[in-house]
C-alpha positions as CSV (number, residue, x, y, z in Angstrom):
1,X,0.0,0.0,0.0
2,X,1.4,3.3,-0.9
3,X,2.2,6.0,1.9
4,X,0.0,8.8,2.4
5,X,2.3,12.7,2.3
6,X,1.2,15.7,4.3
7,X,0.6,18.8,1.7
8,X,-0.2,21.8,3.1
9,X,-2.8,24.3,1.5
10,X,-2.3,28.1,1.1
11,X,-4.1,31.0,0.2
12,X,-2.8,34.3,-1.7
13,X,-5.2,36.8,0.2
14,X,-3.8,39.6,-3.0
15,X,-4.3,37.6,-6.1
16,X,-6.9,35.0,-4.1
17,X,-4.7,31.8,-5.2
18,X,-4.9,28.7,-3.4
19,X,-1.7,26.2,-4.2
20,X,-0.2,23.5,-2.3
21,X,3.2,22.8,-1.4
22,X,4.8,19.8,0.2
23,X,5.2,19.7,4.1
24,X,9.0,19.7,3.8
25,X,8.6,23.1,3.1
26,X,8.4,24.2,7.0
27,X,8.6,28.2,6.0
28,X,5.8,30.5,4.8
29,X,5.8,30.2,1.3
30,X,5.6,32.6,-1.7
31,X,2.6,32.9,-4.2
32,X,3.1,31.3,-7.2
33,X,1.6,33.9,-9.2
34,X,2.6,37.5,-7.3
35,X,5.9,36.5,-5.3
36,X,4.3,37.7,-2.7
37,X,4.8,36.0,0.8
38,X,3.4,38.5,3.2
39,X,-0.1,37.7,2.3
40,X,-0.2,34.1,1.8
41,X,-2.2,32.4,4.8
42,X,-2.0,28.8,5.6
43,X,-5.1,27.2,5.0
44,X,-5.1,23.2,6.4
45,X,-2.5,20.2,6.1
46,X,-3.9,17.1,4.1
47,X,-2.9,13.2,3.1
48,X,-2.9,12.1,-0.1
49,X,-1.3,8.9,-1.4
50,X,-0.4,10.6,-4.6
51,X,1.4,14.3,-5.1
52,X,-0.5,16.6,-7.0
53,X,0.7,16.7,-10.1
54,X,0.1,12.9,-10.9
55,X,-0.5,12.2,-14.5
56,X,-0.9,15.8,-14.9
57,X,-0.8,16.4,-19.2
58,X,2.3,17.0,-21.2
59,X,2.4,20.4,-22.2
60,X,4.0,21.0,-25.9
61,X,6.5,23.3,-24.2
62,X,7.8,20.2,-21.8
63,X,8.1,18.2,-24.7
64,X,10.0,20.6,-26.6
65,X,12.2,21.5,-23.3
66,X,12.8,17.5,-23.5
67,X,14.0,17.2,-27.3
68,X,16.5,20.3,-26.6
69,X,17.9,18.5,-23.5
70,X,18.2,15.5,-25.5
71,X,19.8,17.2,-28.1
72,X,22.5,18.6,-25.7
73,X,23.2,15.8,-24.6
74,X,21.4,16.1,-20.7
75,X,20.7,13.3,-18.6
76,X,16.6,12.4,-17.5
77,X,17.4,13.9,-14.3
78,X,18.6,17.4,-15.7
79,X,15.8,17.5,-17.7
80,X,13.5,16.8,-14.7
81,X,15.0,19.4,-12.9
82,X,14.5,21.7,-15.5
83,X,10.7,20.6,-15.6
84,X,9.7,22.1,-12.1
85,X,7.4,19.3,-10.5
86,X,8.6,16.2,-12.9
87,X,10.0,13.2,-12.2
88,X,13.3,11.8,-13.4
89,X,10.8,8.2,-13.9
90,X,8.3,10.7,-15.6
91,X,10.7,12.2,-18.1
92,X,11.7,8.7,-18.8
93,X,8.3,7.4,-19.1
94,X,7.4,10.7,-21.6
95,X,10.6,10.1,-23.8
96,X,9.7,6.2,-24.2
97,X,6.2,7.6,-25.4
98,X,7.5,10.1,-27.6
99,X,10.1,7.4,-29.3
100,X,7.1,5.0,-29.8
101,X,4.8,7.6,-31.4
102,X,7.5,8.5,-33.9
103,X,8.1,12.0,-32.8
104,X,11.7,11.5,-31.2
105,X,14.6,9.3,-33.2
C-alpha cells in the first residue's frame, strides 16, 4: 500500500490563489503567481497517497524542453529538474512515449 504525504494548502489573500506545497517546506511560502509572501495564509494540512501533479498532461512546451535536452546531450534527471514538479521516472516514461509515437529518433 502506498504511503500517504502531508501537503499543506495556502491561500494568496492579493491575487486570491490557493496552491499546495509539500510539508517539507516548514517556512511560509511565496505565491506562485505574485511573489508575494506576506499575504499568503495557511489554509489546512492534508494526506494524499499521490502528489498533486500525478498524470498531470504534457504540455508542448515540456516536450520541446525534453528534445533540446536530449539534443545537448542532458541526462533524465537534468531534464527533470528543468521541468519544475517532474520526475526523473516521468521524463523517462514521456521520452519512451514520444520514441514509440515516432516524434523523437
Amino acid at each position: 500500500m502506498a504511503s500517504k504525504k502531508k501537503y499543506t494548502a495556502w491561500q494568496c489573500k492579493e491575487c486570491e490563489v490557493d496552491f499546495y506545497v509539500t510539508s517539507k517546506v516548514k517556512q511560509i511560502t511565496h505565491c506562485p503567481k505574485c511573489g508575494d509572501s506576506l499575504v499568503t495564509e495557511r489554509i489546512k494540512d492534508i494526506w494524499l497517497k499521490r502528489p498533486i501533479n500525478y498524470r498531470r498532461p504534457w504540455s508542448d512546451e515540456e516536450r520541446q524542453i525534453i528534445e533540446a535536452g536530449l539534443r545537448l546531450g542532458k541526462t533524465h534527471r537534468e531534464i527533470s529538474q528543468e521541468l519544475n514538479g517532474r520526475t526523473e521516472k516521468a521524463v523517462t516514461r514521456q521520452i519512451q512515449q514520444l520514441r514509440k509515437r515516432g516524434v523523437l529518433i
